[in-house]
mmCIF file of the N, C-alpha and C atoms, coordinates in Angstrom:
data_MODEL
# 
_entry.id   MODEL 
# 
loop_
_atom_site.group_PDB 
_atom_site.id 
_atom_site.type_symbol 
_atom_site.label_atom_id 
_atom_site.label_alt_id 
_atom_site.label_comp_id 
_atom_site.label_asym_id 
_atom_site.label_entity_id 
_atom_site.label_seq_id 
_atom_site.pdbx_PDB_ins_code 
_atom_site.Cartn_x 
_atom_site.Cartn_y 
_atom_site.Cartn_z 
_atom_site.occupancy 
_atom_site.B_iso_or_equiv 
_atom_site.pdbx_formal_charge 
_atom_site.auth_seq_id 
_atom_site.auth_comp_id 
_atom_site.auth_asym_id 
_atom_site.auth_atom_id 
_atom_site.pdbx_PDB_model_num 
ATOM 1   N N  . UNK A 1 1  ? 207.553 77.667 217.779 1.00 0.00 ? 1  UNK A N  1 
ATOM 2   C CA . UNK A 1 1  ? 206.239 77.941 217.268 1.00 0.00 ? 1  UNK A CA 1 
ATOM 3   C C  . UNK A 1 1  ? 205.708 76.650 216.662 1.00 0.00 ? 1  UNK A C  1 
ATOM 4   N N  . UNK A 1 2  ? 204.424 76.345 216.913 1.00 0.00 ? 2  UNK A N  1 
ATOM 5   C CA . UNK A 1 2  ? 204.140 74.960 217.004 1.00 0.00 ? 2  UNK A CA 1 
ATOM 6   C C  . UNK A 1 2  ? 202.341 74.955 216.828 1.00 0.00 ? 2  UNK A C  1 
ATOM 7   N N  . UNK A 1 3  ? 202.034 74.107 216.283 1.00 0.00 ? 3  UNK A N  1 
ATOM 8   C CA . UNK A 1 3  ? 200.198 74.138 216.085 1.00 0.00 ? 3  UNK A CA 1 
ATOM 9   C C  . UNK A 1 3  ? 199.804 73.071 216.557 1.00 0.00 ? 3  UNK A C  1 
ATOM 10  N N  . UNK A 1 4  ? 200.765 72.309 217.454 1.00 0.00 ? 4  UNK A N  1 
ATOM 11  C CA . UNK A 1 4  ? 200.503 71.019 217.997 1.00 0.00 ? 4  UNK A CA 1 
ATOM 12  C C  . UNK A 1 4  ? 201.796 71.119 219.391 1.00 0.00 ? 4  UNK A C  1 
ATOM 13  N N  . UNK A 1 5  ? 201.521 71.366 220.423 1.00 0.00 ? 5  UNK A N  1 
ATOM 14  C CA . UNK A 1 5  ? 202.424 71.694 221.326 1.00 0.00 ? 5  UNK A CA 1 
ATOM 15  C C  . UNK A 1 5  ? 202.886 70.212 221.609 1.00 0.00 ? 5  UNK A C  1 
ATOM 16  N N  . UNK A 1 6  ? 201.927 68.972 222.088 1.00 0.00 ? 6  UNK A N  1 
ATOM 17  C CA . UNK A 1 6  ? 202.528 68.207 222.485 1.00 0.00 ? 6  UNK A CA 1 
ATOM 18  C C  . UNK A 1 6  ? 203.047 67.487 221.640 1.00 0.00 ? 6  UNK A C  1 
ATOM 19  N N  . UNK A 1 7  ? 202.677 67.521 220.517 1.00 0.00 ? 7  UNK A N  1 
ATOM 20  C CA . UNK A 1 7  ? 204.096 66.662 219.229 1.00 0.00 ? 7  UNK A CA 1 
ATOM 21  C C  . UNK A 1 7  ? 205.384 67.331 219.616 1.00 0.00 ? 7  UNK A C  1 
ATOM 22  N N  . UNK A 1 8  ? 204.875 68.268 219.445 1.00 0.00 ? 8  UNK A N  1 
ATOM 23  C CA . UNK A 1 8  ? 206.791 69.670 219.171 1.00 0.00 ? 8  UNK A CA 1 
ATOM 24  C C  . UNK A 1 8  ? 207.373 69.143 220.591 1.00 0.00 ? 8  UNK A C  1 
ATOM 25  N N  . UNK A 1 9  ? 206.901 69.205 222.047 1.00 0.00 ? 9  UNK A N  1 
ATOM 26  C CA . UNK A 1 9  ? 207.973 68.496 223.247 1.00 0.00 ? 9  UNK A CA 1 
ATOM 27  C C  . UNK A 1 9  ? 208.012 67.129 223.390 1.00 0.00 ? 9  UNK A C  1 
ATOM 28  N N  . UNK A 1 10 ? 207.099 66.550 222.526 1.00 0.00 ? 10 UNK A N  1 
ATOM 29  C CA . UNK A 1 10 ? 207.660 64.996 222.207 1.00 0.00 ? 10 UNK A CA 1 
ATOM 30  C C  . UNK A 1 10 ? 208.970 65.251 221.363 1.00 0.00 ? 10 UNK A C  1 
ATOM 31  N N  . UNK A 1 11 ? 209.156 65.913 220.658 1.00 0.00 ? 11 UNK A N  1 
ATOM 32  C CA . UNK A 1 11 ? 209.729 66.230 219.376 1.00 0.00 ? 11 UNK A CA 1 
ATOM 33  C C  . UNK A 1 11 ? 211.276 66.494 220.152 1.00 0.00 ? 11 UNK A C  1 
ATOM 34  N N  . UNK A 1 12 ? 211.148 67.407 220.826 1.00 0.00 ? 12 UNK A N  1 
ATOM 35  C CA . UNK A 1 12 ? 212.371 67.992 221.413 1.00 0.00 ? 12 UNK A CA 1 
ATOM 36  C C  . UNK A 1 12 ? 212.890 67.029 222.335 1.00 0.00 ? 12 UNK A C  1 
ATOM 37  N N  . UNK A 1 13 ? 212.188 66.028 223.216 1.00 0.00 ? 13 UNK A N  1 
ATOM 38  C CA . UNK A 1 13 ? 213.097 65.163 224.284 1.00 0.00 ? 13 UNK A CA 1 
ATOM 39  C C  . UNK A 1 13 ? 213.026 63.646 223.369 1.00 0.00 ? 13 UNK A C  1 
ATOM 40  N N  . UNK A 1 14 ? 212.444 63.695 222.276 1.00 0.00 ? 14 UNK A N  1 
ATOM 41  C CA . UNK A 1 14 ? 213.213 61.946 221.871 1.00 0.00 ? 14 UNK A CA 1 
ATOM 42  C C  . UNK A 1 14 ? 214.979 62.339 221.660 1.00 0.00 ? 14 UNK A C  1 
ATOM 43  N N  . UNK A 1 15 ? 214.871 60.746 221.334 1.00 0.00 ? 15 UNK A N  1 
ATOM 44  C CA . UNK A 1 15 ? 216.261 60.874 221.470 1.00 0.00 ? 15 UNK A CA 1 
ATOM 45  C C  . UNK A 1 15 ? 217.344 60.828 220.209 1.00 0.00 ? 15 UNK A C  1 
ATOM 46  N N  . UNK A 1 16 ? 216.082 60.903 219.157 1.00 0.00 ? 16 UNK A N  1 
ATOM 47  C CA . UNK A 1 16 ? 216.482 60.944 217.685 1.00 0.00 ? 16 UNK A CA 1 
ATOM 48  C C  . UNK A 1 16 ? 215.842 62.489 217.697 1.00 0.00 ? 16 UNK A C  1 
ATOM 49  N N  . UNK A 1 17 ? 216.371 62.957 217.556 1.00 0.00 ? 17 UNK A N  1 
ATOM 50  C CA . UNK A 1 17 ? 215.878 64.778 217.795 1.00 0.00 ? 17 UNK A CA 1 
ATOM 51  C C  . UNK A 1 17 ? 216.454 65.184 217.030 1.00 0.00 ? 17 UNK A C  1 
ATOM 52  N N  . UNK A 1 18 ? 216.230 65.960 215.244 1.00 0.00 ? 18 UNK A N  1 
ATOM 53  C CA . UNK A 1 18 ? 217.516 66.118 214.947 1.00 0.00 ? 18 UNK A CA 1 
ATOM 54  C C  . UNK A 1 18 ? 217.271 67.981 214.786 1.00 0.00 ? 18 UNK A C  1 
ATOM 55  N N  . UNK A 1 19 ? 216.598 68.134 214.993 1.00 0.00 ? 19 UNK A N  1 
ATOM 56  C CA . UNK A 1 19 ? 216.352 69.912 215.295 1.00 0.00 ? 19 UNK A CA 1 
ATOM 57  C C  . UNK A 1 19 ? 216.904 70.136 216.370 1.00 0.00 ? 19 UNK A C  1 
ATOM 58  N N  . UNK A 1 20 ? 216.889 71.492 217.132 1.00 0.00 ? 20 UNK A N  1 
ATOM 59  C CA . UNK A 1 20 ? 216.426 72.367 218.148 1.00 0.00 ? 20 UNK A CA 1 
ATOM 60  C C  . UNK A 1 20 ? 217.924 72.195 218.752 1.00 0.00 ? 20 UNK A C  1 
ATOM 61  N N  . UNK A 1 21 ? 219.227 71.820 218.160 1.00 0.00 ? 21 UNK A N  1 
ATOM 62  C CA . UNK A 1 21 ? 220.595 71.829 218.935 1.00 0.00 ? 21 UNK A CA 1 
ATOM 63  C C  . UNK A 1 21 ? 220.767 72.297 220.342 1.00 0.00 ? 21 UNK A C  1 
ATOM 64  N N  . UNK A 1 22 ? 220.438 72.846 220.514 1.00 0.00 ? 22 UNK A N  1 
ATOM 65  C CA . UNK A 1 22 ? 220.594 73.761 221.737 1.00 0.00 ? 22 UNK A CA 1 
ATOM 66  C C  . UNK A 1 22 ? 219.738 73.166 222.764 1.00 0.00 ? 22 UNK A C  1 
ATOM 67  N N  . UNK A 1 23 ? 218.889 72.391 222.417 1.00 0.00 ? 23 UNK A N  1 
ATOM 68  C CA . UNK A 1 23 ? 217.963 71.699 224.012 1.00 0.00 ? 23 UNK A CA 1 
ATOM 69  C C  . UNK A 1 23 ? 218.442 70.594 223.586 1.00 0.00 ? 23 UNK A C  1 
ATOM 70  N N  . UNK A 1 24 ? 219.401 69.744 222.415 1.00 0.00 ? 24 UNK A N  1 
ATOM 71  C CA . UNK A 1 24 ? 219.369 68.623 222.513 1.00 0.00 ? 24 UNK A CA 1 
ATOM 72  C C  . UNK A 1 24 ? 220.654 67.587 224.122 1.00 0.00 ? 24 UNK A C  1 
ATOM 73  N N  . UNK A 1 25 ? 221.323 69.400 224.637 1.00 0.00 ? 25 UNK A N  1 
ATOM 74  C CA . UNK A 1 25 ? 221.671 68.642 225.688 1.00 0.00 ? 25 UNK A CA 1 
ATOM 75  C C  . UNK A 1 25 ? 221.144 69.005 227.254 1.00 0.00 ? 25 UNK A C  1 
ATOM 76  N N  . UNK A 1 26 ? 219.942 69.699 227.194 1.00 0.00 ? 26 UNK A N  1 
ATOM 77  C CA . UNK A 1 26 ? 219.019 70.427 228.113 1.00 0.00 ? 26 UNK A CA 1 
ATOM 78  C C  . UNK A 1 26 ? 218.129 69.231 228.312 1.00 0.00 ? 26 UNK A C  1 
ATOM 79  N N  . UNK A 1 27 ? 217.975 67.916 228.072 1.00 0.00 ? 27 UNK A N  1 
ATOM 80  C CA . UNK A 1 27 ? 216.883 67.246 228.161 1.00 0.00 ? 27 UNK A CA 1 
ATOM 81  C C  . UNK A 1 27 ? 216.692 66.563 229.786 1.00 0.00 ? 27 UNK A C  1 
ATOM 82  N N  . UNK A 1 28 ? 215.682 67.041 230.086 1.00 0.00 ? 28 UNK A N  1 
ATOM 83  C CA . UNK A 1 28 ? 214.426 66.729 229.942 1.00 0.00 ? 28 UNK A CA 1 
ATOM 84  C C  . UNK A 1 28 ? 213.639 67.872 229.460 1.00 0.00 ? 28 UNK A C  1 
ATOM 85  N N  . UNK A 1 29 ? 212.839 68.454 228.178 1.00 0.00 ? 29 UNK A N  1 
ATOM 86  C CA . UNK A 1 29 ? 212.422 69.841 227.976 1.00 0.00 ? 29 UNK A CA 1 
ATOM 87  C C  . UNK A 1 29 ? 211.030 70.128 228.634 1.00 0.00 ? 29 UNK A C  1 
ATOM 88  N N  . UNK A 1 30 ? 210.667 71.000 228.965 1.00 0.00 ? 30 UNK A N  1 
ATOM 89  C CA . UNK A 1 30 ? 209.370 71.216 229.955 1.00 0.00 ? 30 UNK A CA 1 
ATOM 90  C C  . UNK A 1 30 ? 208.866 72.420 229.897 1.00 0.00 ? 30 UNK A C  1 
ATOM 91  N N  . UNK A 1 31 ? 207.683 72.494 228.795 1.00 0.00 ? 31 UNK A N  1 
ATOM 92  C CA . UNK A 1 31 ? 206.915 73.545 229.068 1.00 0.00 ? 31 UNK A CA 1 
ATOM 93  C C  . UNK A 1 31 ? 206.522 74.458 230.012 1.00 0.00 ? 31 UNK A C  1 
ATOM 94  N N  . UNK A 1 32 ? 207.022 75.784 230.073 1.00 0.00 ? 32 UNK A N  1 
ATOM 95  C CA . UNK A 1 32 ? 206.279 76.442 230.783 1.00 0.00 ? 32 UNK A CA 1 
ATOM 96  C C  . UNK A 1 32 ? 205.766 77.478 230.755 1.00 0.00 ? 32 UNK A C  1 
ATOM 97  N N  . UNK A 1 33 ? 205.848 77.795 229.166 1.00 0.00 ? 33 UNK A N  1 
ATOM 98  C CA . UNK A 1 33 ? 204.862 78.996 229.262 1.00 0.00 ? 33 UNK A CA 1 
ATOM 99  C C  . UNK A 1 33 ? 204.228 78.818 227.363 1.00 0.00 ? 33 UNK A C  1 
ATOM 100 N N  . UNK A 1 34 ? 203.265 78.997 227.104 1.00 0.00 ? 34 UNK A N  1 
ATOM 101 C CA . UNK A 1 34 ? 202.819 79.401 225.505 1.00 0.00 ? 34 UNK A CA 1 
ATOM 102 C C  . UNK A 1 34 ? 201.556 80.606 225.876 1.00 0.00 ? 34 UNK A C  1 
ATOM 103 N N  . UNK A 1 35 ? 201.478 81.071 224.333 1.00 0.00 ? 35 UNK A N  1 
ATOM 104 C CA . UNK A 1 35 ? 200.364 81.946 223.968 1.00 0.00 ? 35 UNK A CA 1 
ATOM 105 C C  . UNK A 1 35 ? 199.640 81.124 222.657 1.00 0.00 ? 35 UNK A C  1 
ATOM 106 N N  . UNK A 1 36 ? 198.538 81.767 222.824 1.00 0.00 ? 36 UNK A N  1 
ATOM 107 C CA . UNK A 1 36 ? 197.879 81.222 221.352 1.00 0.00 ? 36 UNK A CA 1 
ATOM 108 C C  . UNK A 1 36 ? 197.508 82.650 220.616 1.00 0.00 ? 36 UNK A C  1 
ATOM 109 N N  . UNK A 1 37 ? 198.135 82.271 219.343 1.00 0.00 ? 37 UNK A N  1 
ATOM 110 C CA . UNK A 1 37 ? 197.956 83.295 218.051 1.00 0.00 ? 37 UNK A CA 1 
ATOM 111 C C  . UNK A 1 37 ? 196.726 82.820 217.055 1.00 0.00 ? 37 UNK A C  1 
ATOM 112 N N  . UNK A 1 38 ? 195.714 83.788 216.265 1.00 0.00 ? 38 UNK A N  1 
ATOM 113 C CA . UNK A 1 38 ? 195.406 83.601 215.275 1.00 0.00 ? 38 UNK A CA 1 
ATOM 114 C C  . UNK A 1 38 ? 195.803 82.966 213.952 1.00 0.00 ? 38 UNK A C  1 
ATOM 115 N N  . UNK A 1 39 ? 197.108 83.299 213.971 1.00 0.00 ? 39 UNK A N  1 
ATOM 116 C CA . UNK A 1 39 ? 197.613 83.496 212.482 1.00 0.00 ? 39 UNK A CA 1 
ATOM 117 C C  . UNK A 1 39 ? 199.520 83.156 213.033 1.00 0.00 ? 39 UNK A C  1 
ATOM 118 N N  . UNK A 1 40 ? 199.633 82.639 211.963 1.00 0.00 ? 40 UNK A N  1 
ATOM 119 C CA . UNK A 1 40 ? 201.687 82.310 211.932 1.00 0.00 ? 40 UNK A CA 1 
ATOM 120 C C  . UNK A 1 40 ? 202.075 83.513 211.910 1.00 0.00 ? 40 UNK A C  1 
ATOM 121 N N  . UNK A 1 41 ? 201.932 84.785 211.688 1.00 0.00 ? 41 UNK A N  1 
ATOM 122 C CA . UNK A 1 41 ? 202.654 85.969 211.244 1.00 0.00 ? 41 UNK A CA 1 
ATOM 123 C C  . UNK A 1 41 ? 202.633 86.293 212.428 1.00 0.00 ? 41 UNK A C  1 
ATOM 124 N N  . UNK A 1 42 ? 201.224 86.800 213.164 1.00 0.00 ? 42 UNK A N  1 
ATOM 125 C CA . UNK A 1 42 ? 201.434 87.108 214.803 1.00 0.00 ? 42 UNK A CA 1 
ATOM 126 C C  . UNK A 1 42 ? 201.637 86.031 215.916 1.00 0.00 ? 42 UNK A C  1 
ATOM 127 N N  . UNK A 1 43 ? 202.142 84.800 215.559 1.00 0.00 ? 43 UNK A N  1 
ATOM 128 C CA . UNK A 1 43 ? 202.741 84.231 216.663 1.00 0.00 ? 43 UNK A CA 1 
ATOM 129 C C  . UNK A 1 43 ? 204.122 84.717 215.935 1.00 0.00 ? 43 UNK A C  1 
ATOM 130 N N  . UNK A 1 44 ? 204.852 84.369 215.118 1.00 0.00 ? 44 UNK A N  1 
ATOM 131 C CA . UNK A 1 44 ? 206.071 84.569 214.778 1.00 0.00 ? 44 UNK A CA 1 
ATOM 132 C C  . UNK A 1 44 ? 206.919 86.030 215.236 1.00 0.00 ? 44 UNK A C  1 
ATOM 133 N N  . UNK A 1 45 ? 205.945 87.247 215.381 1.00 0.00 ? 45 UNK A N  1 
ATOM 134 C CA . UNK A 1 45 ? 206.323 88.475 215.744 1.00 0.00 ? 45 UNK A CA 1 
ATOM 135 C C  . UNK A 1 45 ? 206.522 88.322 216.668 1.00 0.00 ? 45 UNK A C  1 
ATOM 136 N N  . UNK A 1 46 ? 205.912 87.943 217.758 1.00 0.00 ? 46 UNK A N  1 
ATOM 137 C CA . UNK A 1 46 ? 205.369 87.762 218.981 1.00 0.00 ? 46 UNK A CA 1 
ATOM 138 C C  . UNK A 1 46 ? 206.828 86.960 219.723 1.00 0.00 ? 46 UNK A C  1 
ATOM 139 N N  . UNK A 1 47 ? 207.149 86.416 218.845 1.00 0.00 ? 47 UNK A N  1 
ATOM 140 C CA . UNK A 1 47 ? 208.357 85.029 219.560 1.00 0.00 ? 47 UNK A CA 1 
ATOM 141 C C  . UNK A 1 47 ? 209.765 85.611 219.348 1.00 0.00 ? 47 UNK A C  1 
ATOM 142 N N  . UNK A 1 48 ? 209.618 86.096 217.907 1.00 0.00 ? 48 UNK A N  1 
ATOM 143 C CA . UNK A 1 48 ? 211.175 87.163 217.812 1.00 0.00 ? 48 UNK A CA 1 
ATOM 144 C C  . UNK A 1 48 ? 210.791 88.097 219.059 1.00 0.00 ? 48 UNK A C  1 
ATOM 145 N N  . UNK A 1 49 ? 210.042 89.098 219.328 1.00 0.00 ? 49 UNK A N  1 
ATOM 146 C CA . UNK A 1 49 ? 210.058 90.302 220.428 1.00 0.00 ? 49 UNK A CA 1 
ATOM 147 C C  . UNK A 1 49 ? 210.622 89.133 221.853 1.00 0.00 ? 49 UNK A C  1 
ATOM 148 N N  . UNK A 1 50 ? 209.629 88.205 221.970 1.00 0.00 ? 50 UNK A N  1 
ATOM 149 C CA . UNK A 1 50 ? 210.307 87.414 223.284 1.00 0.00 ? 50 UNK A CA 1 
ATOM 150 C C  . UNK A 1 50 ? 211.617 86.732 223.597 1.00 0.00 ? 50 UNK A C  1 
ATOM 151 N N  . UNK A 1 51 ? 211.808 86.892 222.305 1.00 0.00 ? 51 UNK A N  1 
ATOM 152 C CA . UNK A 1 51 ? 213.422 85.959 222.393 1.00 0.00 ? 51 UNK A CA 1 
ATOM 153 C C  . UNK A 1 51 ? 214.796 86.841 223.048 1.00 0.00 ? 51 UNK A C  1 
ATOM 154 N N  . UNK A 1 52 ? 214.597 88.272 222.166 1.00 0.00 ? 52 UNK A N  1 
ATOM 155 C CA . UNK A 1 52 ? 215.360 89.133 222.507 1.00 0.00 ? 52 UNK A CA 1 
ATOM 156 C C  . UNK A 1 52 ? 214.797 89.896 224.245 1.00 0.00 ? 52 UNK A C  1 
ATOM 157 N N  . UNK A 1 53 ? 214.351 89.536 224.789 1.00 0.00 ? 53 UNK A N  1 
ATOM 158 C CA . UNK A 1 53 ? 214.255 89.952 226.233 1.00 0.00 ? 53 UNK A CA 1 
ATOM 159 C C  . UNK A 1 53 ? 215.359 89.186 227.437 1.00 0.00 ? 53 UNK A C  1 
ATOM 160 N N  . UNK A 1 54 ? 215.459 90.342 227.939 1.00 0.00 ? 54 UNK A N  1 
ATOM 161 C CA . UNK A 1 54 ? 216.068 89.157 229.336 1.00 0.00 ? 54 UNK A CA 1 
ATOM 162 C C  . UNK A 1 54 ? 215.777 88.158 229.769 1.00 0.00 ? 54 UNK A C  1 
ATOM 163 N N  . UNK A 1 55 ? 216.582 87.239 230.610 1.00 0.00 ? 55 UNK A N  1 
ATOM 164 C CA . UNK A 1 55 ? 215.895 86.210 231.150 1.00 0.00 ? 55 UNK A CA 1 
ATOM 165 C C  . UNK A 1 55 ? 215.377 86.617 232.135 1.00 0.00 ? 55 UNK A C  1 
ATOM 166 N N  . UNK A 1 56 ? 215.467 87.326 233.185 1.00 0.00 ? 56 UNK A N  1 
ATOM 167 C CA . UNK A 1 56 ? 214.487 88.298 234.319 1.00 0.00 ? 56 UNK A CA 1 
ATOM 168 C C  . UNK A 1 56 ? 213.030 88.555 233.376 1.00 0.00 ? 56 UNK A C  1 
ATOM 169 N N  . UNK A 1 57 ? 213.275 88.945 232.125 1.00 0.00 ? 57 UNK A N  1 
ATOM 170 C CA . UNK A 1 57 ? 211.730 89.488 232.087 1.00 0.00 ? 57 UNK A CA 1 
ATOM 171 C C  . UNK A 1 57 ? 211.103 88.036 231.577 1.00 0.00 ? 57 UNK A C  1 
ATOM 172 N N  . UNK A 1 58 ? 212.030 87.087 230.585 1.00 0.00 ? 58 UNK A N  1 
ATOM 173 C CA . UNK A 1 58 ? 210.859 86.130 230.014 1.00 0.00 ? 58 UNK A CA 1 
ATOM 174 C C  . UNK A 1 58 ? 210.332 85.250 232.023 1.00 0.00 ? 58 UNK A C  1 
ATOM 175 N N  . UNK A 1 59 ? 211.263 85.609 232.602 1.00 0.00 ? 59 UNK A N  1 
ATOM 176 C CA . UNK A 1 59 ? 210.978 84.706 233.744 1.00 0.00 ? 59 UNK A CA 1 
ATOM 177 C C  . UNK A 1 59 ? 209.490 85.627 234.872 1.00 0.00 ? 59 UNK A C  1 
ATOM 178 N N  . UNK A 1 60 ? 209.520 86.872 234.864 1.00 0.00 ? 60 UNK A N  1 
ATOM 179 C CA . UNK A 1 60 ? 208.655 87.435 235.103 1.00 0.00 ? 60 UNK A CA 1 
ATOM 180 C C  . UNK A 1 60 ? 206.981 87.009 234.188 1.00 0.00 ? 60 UNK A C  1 
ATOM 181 N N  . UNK A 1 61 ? 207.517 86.537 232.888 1.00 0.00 ? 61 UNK A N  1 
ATOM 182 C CA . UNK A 1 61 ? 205.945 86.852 231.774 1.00 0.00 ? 61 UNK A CA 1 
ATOM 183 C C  . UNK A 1 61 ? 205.936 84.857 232.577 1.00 0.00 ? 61 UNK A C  1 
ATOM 184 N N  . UNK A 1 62 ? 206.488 84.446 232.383 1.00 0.00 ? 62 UNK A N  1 
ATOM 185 C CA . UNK A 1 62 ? 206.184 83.030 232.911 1.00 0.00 ? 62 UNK A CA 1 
ATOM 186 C C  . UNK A 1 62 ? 205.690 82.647 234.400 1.00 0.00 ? 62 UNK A C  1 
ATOM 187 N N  . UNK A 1 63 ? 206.075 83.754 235.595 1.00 0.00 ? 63 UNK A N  1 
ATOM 188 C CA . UNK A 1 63 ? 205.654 83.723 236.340 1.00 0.00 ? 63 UNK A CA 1 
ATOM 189 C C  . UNK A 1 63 ? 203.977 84.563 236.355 1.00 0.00 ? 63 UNK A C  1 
ATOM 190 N N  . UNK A 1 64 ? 204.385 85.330 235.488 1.00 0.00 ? 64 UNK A N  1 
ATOM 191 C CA . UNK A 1 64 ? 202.724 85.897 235.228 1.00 0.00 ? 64 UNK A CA 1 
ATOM 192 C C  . UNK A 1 64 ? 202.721 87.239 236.372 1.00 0.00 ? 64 UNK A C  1 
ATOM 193 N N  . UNK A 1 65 ? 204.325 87.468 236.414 1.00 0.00 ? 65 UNK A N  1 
ATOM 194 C CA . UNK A 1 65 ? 204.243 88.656 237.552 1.00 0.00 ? 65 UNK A CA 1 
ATOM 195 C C  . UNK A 1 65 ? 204.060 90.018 236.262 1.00 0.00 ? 65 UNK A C  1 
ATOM 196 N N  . UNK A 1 66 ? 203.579 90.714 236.055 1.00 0.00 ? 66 UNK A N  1 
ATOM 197 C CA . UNK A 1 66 ? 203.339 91.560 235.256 1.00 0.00 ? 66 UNK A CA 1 
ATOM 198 C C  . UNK A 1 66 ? 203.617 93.495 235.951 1.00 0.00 ? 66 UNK A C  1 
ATOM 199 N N  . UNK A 1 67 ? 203.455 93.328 237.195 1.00 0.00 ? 67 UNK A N  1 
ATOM 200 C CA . UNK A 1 67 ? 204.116 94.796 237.739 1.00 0.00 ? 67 UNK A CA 1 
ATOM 201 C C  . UNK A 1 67 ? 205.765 94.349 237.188 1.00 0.00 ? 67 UNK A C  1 
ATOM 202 N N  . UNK A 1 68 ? 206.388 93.193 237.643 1.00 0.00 ? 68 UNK A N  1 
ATOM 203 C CA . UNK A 1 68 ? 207.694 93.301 237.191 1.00 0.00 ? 68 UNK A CA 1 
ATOM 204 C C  . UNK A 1 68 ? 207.787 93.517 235.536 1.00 0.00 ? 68 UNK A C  1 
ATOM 205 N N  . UNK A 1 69 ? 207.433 92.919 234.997 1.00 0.00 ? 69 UNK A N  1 
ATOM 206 C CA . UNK A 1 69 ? 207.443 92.613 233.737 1.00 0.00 ? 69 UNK A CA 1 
ATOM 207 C C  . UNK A 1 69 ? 207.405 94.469 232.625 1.00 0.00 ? 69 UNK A C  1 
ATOM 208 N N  . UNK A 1 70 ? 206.066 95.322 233.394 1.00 0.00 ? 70 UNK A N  1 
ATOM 209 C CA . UNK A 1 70 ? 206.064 96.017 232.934 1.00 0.00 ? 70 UNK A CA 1 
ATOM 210 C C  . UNK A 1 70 ? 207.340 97.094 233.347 1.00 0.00 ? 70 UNK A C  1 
ATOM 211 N N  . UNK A 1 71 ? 207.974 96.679 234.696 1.00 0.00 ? 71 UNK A N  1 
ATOM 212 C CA . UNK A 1 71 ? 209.037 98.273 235.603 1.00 0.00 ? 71 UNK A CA 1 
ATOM 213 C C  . UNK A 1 71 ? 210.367 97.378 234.178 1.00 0.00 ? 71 UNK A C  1 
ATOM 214 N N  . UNK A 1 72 ? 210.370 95.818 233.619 1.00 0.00 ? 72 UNK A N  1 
ATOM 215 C CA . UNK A 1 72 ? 211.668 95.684 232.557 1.00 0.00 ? 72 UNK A CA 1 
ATOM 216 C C  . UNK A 1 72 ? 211.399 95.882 231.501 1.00 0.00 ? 72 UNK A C  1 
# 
C-alpha cells in the first residue's frame, strides 16, 4: 500500500532495500495490478481480503477475467 507507486517499486528493486524480505530475492519486481482507494482504511481492508485469496483468483483479478474470479 503505497500513495506513490513508482517510489514504492523503485523502493523494492534497489539494491539497498531494507523492507519487503520476501521480494528482496524475487528481483526484478513488476507491477501488475493496483486499485485506487479514497482513504488508508479502505485500501488497507481491501489488501488484507486480497492477500488471503488464492493465487488462481489474485491471478484471475489481474487478468481482469472476472466470470473466473466470481465461480472462486
Amino acid at each position: 500500500m503505497t500513495s506513490n507507486l513508482d517510489k514504492r517499486l523503485k523502493e523494492h528493486n534497489s539494491k539497498t532495500s531494507k523492507g519487503a524480505k520476501y521480494l528482496r530475492a524475487k528481483k526484478p519486481v513488476m507491477l501488475v495490478y493496483s486499485e485506487k482507494y479514497p482513504d488508508i482504511k479502505s485500501a488497507m481492508n481491501r489488501e488484507l481480503r486480497v492477500k488471503k485469496w488464492t493465487r488462481v483468483k489474485k491471478e484471475a483479478l489481474i487478468n481482469g477475467d472476472l466470470e473466473l474470479l466470481k465461480k472462486l
